[in-house]
KEZATI-672300 format. One record per residue: residue number from 0; y, z, x of N, C-alpha, C in turn. Coordinates in nm, 4 decimals. Layout:
# KEZATI-672300
> gudo  n.y  n.z  n.x  ca.y  ca.z  ca.x  c.y  c.z  c.x
> NUM  Y  Z  X  Y  Z  X  Y  Z  X
...
***
This chain:
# KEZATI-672300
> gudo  n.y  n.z  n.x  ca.y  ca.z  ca.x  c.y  c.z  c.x
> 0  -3.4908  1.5689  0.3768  -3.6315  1.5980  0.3511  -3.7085  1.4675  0.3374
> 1  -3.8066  1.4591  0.4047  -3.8908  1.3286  0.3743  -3.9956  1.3572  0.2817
> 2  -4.0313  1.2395  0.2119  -4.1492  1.2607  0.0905  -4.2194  1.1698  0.2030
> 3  -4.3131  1.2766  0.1832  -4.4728  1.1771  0.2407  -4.5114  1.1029  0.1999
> 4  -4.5523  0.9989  0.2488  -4.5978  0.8535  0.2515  -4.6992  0.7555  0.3305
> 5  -4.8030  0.7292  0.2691  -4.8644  0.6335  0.3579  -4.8047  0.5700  0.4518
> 6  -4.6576  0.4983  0.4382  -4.6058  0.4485  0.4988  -4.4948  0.5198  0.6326
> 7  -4.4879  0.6615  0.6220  -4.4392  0.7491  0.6903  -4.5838  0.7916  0.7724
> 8  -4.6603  0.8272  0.7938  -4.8059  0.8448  0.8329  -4.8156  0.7212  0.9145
> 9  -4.8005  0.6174  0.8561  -4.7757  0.4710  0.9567  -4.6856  0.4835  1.0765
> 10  -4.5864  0.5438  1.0277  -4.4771  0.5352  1.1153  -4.5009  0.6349  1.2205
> 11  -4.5320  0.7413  1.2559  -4.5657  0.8626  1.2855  -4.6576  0.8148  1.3678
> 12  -4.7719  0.7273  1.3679  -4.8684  0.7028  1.4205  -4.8397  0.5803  1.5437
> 13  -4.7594  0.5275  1.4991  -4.6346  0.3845  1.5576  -4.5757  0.5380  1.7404
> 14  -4.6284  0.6503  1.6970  -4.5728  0.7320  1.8375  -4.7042  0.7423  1.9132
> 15  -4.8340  0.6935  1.9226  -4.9096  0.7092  1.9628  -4.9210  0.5694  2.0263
> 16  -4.9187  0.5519  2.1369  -4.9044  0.4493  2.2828  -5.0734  0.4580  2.3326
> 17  -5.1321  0.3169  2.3241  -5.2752  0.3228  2.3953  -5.1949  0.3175  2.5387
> 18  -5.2611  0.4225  2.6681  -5.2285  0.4033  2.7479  -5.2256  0.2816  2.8701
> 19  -5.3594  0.2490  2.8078  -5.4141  0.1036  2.8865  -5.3314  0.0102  2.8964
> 20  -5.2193  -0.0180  2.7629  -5.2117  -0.1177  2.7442  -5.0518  -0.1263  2.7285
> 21  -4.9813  0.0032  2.6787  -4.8530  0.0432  2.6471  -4.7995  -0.0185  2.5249
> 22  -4.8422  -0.0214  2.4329  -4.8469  -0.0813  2.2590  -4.8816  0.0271  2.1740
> 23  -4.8297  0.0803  2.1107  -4.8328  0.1984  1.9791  -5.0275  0.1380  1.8976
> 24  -5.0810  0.2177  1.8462  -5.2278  0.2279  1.7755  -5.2022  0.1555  1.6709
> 25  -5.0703  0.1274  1.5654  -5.0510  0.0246  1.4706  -5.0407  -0.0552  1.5399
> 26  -4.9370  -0.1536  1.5942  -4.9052  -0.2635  1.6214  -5.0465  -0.3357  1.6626
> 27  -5.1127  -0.2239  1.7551  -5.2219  -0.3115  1.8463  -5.3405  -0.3486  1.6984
> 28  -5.3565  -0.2443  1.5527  -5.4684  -0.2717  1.4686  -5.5244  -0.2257  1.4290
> 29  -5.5195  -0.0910  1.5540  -5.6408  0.0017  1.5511  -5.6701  0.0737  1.4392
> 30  -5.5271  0.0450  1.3194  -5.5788  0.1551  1.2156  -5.6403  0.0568  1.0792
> 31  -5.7296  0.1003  1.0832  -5.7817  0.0027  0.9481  -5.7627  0.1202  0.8315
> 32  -5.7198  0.1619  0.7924  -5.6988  0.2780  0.7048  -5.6159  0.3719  0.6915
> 33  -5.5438  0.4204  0.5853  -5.4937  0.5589  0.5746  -5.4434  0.5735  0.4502
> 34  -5.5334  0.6659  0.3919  -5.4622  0.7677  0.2364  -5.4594  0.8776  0.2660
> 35  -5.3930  0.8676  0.1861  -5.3482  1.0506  0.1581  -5.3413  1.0893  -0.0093
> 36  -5.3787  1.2107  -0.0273  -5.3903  1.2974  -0.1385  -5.3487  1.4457  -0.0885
> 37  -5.2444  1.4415  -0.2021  -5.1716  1.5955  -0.1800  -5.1932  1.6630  -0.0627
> 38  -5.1297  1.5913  0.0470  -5.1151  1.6798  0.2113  -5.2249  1.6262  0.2645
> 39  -5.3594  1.5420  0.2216  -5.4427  1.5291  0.3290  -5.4611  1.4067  0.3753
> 40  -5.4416  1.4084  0.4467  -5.4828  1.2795  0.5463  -5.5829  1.2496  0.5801
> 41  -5.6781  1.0947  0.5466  -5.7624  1.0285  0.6091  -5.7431  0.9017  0.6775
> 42  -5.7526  0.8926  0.7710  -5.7384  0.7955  0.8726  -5.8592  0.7338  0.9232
> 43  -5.8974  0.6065  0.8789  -5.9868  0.5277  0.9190  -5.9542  0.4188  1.0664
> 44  -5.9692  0.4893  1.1893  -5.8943  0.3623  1.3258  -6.0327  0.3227  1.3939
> 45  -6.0013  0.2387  1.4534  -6.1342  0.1904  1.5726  -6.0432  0.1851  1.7197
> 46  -6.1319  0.1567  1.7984  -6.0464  0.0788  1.9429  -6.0812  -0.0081  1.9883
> 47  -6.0294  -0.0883  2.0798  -6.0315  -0.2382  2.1460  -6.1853  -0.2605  2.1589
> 48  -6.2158  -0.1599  2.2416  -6.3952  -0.1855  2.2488  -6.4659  -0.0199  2.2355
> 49  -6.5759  -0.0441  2.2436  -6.6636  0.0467  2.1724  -6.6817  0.1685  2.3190
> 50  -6.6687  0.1101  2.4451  -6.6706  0.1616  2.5768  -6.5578  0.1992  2.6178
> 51  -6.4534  0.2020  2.5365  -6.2697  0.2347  2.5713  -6.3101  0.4155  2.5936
> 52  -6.2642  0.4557  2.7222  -6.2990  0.5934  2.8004  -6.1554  0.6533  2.7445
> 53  -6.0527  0.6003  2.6679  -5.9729  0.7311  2.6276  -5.9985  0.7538  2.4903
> 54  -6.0879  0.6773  2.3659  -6.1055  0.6816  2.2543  -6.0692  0.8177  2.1869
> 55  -6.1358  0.9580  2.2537  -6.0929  1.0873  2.2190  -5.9445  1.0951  2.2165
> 56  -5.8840  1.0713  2.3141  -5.7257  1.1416  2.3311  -5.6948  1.0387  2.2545
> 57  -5.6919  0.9348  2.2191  -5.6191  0.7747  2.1461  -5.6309  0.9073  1.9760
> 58  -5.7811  0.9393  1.9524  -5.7742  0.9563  1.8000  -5.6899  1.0901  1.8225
> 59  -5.7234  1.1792  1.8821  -5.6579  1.2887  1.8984  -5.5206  1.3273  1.8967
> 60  -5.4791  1.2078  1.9557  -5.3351  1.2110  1.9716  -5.2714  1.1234  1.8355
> 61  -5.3396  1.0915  1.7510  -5.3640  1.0159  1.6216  -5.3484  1.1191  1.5169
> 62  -5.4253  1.2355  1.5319  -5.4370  1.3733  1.4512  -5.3037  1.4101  1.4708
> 63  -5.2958  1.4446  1.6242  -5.1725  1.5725  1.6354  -5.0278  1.4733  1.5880
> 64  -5.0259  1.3418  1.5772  -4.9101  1.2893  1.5552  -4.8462  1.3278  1.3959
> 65  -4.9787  1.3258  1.3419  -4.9431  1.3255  1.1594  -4.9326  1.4427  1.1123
> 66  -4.9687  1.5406  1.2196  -5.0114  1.6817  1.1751  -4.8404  1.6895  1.1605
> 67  -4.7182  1.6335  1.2433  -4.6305  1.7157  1.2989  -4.5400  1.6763  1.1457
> 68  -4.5959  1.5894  1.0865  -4.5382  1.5587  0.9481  -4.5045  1.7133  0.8440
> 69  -4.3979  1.7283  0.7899  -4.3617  1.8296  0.6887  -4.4702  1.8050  0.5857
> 70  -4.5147  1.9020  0.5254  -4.6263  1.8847  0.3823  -4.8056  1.8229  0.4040
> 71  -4.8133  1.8205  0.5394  -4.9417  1.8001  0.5893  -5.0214  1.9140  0.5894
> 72  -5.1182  1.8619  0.4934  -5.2600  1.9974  0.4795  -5.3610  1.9881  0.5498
> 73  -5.3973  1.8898  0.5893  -5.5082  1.8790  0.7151  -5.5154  1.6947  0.6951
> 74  -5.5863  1.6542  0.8368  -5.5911  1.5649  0.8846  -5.7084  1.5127  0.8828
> 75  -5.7670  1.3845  0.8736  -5.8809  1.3889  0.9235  -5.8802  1.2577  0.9579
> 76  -5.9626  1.1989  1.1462  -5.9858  1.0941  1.2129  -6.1326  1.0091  1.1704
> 77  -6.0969  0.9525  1.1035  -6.2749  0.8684  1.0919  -6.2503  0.7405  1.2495
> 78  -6.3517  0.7511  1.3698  -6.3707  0.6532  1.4512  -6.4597  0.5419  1.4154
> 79  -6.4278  0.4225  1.3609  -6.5251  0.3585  1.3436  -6.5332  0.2531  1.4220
> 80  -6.6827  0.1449  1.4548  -6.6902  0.0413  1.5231  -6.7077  -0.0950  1.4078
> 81  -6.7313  -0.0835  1.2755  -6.7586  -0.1240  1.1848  -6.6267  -0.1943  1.0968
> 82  -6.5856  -0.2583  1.1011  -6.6158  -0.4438  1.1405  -6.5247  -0.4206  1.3132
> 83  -6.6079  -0.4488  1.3641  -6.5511  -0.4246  1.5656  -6.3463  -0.5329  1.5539
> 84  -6.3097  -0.4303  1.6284  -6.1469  -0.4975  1.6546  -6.1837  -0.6429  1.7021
> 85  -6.0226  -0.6932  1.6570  -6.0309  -0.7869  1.7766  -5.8928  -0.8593  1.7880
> 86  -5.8152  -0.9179  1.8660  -5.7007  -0.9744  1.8894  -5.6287  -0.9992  1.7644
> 87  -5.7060  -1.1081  1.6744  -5.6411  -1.0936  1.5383  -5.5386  -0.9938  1.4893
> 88  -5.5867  -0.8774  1.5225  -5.5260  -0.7608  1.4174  -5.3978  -0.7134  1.5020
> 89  -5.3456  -0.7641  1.6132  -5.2571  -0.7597  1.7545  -5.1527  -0.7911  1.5831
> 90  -5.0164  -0.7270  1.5671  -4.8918  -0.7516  1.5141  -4.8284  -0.8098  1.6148
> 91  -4.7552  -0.9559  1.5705  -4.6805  -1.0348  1.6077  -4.6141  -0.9469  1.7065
> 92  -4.5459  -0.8646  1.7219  -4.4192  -0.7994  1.7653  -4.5215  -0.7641  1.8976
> 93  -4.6232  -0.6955  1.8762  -4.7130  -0.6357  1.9981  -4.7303  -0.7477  2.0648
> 94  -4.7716  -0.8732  2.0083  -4.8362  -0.9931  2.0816  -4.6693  -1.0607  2.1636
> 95  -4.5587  -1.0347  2.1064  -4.4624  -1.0245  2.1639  -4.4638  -1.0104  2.3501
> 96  -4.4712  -0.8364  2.2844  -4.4373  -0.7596  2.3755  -4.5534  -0.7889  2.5469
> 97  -4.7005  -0.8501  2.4769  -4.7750  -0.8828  2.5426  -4.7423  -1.0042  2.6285
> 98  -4.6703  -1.0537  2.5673  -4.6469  -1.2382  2.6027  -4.7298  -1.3097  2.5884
> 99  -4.8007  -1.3096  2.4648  -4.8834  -1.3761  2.4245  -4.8310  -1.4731  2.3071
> 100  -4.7184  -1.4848  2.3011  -4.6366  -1.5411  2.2029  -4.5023  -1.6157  2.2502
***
């Protein structure tokens, strides 16, 4: 049985692949946020740029990932542009995988 966890919600979300780019939505940054209170999930993410044409399916597929968590009461995606991404927030391992390292 898993106990829910911010850090399980992390992990869960680590299954969501930007397609553009082939890097999971953590590694690349995108999540600036996530609590939870008794089953609910808020998720604060942005994306690379403000004009990124899969932004829907990226958060969407952001929702349905955490939903699939045991003890999840509802979900919720905040999209924000507020403070805008940027390379910085790339995890070593992604910047890896990029060859940017």
């Amino acid at each position: 049985m898993n106990i829910l966890s911010e850090q399980l919600i992390l992990t869960a979300l680590k299954h969501v692949i930007d397609p553009e780019i082939g890097i999971n939505i953590v590694d690349l940054g995108l999540i600036y946020d996530v609590k939870l209170d008794a089953g609910n999930v808020y998720i604060k993410m942005t994306m690379t740029t403000p004009g990124c044409p899969l932004h829907e399916s990226i958060a969407k597929g952001a929702e349905e990932a955490v939903r699939q968590l045991q003890g999840i009461e509802s979900v919720k995606v905040d999209l924000v542009w507020d403070p805008p991404w940027t390379p910085d927030r790339i995890s070593n391992w992604a910047k890896k995988q990029l060859g940017w390292r």
